[in-house]
N, C-alpha and C positions, 0 to 999 in steps of 0.2 A: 504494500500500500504506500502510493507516495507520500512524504510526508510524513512519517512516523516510523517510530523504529518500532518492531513487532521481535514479539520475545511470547514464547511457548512455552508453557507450566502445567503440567498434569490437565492438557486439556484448556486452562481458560488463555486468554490472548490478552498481555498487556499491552496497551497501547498509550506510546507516550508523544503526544501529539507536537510536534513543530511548523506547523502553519499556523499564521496571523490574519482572525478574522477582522474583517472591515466592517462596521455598522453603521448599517442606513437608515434611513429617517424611512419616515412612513407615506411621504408624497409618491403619485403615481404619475407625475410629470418629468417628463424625460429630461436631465439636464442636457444645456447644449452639447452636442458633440466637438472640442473642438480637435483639428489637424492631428491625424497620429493617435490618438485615442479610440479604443475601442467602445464601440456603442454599447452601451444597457442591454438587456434585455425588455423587451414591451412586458409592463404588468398591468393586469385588467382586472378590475374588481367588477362581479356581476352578481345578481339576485336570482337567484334559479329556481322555479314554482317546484314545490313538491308535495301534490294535493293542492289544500288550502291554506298552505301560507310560504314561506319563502327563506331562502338559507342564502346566506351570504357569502362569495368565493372568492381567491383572490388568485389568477393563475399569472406565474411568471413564463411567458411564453417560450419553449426550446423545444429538442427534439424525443425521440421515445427513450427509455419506458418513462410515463410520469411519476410521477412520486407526491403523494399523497402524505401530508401531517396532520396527525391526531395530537390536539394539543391536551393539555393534562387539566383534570378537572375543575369546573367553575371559569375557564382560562376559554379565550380565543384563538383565533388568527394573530390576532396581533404577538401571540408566543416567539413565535417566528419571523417577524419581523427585522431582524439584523442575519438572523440564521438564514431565512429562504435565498435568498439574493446572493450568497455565499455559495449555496448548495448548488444553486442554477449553473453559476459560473464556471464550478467544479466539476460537475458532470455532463453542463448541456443538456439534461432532462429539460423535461416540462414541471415544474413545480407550484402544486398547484396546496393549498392551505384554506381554511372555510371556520367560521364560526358554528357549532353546534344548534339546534334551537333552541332558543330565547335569550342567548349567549351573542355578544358582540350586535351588527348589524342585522343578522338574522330575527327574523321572526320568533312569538313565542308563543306555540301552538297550546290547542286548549285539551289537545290529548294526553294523556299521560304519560311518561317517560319509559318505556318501553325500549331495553336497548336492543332486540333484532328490530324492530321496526325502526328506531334511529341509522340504524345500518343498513338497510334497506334505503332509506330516504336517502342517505350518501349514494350508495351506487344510482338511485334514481336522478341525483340532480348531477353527477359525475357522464353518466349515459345521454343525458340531455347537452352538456358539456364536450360531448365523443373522444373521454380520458376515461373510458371504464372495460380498458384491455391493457397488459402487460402494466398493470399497478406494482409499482414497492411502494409498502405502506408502512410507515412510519408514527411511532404512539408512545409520548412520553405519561407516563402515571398510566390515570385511569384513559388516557388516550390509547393506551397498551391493554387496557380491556377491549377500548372499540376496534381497534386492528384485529384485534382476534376473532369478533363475532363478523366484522367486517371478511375477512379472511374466510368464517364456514359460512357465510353465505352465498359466496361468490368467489369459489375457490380458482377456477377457471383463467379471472381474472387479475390475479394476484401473481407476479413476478418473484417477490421474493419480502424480507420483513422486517425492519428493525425497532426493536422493543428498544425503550430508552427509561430505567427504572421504575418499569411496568406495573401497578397494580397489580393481584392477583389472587384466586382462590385461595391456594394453598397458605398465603397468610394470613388471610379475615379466615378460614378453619382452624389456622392455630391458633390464636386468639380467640375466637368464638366472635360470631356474629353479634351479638348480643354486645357483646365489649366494643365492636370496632363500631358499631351504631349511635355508643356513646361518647368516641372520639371525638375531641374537637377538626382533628384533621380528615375526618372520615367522615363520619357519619351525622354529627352533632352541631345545629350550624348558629354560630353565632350572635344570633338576633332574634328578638321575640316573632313567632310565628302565628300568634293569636289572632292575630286583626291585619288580614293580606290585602285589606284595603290602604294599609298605612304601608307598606311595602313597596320598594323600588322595584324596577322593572329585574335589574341581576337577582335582587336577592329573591323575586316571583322565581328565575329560572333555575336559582337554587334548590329552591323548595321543592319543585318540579323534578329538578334531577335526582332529590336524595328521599323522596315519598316513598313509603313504602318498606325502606331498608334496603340494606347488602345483601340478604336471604335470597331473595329472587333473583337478585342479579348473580351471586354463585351459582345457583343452582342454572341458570343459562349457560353460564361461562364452563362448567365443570361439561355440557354437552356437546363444545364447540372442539374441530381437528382443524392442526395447522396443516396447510396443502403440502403434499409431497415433492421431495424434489426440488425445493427454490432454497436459495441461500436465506438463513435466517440468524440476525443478530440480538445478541441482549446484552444491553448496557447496564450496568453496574456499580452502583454509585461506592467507592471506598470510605468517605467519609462517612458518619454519621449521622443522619438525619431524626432521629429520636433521641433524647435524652434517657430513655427508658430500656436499662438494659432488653430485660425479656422480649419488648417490640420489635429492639436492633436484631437483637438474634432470628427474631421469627423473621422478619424482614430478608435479612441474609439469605439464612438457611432458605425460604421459599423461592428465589431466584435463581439460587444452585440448581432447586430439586426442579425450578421450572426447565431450565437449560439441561438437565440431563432429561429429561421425557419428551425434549424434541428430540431427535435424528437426525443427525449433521450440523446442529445450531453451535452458534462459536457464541464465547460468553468473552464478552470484552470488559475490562476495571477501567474506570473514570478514576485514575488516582487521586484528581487531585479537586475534587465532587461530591457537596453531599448531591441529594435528592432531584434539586434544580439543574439538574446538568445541561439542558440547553443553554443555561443561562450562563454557568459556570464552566463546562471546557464543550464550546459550540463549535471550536473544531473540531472534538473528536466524534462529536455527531456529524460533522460532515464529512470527516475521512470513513467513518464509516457504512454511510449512506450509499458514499459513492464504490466504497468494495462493495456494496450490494448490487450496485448498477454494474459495475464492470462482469459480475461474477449472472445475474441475470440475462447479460448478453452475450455473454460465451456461453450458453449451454442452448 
């Protein structure tokens, strides 16, 4: 992989990244070109119907396979923001990134949160968009949940997959659902729920996404196969992101245990990263995006 020096350990891949990202603002106006300089990329922000109401996309326009970001819970498009433009330039994908419903510019539908049917709506406004063949799909947190239901519903579809400190069954069952529901980081949300008439529009979309519990949502996720055959990455945060020993450990241990029950999946260390690693070493989500590109289009 350019860019980093790669070292092999019983199995996982450390990666220690030496490229310097560039972070860009959020305008979607092309600055002048001048003499000698190489052009931008076109980025297009569009509203895509899906049903009755509308999801918001932002694609960076290049060549195949695209590459689709699932931002991490409560979070948008704008996650990606310094990251995508980076990502584009380094593999020449199509890079495309979207706010969830009710989340960012998107709509915020009166259905219930539902993650196969959220996943469905992605491929539906992705197929409306004609970026819903040769996907690598990309999912920090609980964005690493939707890759996955995204993934068994449209296995076809899917090139290949990078987890970036993925949410996961296997650790809301070591804990117990019960316990991760009363999480402030999980499950338990910050602000009186009583009266949604007094509620801002994010924290409606909060409420919405987290209705219900983690219960159903494992018990989806525990039904979902990763597609055979595609290069698959999981990032791995070194640092610590819990103050709480017993979390850290279940935490750990669950990402292990996830990267050994896929088949062929390479587990990459963010050395120098707790939880936020897009934020924290955004290169080495993009060196490793783009070995999934590379490694997608040689086979």
């Amino acid at each position: 992989m350019d860019g980093c020096t790669l070292q092999r350990k019983t199995g996982m891949i450390v990666l220690s990244a030496t490229v310097i990202l560039i972070a860009f603002g959020g305008s979607l106006v092309p600055a002048p070109v001048r003499a000698g300089e190489a052009q931008e990329p076109t980025v297009v922000d569009t509203l895509v119907s899906v049903g009755d109401f509308r999801l918001n996309f932002r694609v960076i326009e290049g060549g195949e396979p695209t590459v689709l970001l699932e931002a991490g819970g409560g979070m948008g498009l704008s996650e990606w923001d310094a990251l995508a433009p980076e990502l584009a330039r380094r593999t020449g994908a199509t890079i495309v990134s979207y706010d969830r419903a009710g989340f960012g510019a998107s709509d915020l539908p009166e259905h219930p949160c539902e993650m196969r049917t959220e996943a469905r709506w992605m491929w539906q406004a992705m197929e409306h968009l004609g970026f819903d063949r040769d996907v690598i799909l990309v999912g920090h947190s609980y964005g690493g949940w939707m890759i996955r239901i995204e993934a068994s519903e449209n296995p076809d579809a899917v090139a290949g997959m990078v987890f970036i400190d993925p949410f996961n069954a296997e650790f809301v069952e070591t804990l117990g659902v019960e316990y991760c529901d009363r999480h402030p980081m999980m499950g338990a949300l910050p602000f009186d729920t009583s009266r949604p008439e007094e509620l801002t529009r994010e924290q409606l979309a909060l409420v919405r996404m987290c209705k219900g519990g983690l219960g159903p949502k494992v018990a989806v996720m525990k039904r979902t196969a990763i597609p055979e055959g595609i290069p698959v990455f999981i990032i791995k945060a070194a640092l610590p992101t819990s103050s709480m020993e017993a979390e850290q450990e279940a935490w750990e241990r669950s990402l292990d245990e996830m990267a050994a029950s896929i088949e062929g999946s390479v587990l990459v260390v963010a050395e120098r990263s707790d939880h936020m690693i897009p934020f924290r070493q955004p290169e080495l989500v993009v060196e490793t995006v783009a070995e999934a590109v590379r490694l997608a289009g040689s086979e």
